[in-house]
C-alpha positions in Angstrom: 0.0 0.0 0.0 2.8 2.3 0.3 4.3 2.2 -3.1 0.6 3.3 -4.2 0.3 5.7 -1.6 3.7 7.4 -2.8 2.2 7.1 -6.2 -0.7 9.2 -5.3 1.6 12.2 -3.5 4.3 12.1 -6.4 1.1 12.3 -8.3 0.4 15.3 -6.7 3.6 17.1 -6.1 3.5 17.5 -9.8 0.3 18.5 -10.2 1.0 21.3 -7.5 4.2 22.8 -9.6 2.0 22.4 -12.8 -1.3 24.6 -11.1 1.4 26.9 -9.5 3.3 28.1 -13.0 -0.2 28.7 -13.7 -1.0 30.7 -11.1 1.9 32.9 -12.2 1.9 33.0 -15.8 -1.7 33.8 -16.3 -2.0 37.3 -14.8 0.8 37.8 -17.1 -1.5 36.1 -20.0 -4.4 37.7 -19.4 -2.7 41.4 -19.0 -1.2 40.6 -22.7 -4.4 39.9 -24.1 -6.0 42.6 -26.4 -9.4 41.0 -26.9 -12.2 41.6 -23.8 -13.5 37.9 -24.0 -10.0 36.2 -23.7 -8.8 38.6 -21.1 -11.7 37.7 -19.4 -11.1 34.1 -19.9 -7.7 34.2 -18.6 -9.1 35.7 -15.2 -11.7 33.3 -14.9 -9.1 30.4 -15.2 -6.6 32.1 -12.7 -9.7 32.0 -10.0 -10.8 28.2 -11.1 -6.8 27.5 -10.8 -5.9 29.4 -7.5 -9.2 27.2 -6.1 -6.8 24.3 -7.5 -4.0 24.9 -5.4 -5.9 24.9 -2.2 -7.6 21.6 -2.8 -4.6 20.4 -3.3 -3.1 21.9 -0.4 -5.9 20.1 1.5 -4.8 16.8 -0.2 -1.1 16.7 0.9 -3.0 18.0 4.6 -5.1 15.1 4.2 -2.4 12.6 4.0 -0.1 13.9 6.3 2.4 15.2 3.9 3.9 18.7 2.9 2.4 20.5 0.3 5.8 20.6 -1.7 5.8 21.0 -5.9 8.1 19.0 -8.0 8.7 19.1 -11.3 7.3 16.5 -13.7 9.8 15.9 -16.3 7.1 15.8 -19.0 
């Protein structure tokens, strides 16, 4: 059961680091955009993905583990 429950946080440490760089690159997106509806869109995602980040953050809580981000190699 461990190897599965390792599984599941490696799982989520890159899950975290992905939802993070989002977090920080679509401010930067949505401040680029030109057209209403996509800047728009952009700030809508940054909420949904922020939420995200703190279910995750409940996960690793959940588990007894630290909320740490790691790189996926993919």
């Amino acid at each position: 059961m461990d190897q599965l429950r390792d599984l599941l946080v490696d799982d989520l440490q890159d899950l975290l680091h992905a939802e993070t760089q989002l977090v920080q690159a679509l401010p930067k997106m949505a401040e680029a955009a030109n057209n209403p509806k996509l800047k728009e869109a952009f700030e809508k995602h940054l909420q949904q993905t922020e939420g995200h980040v703190v279910r995750l953050k409940q996960a690793f809580e959940l588990l007894g583990e630290k909320a740490q981000a790691k790189p996926c190699k993919a």
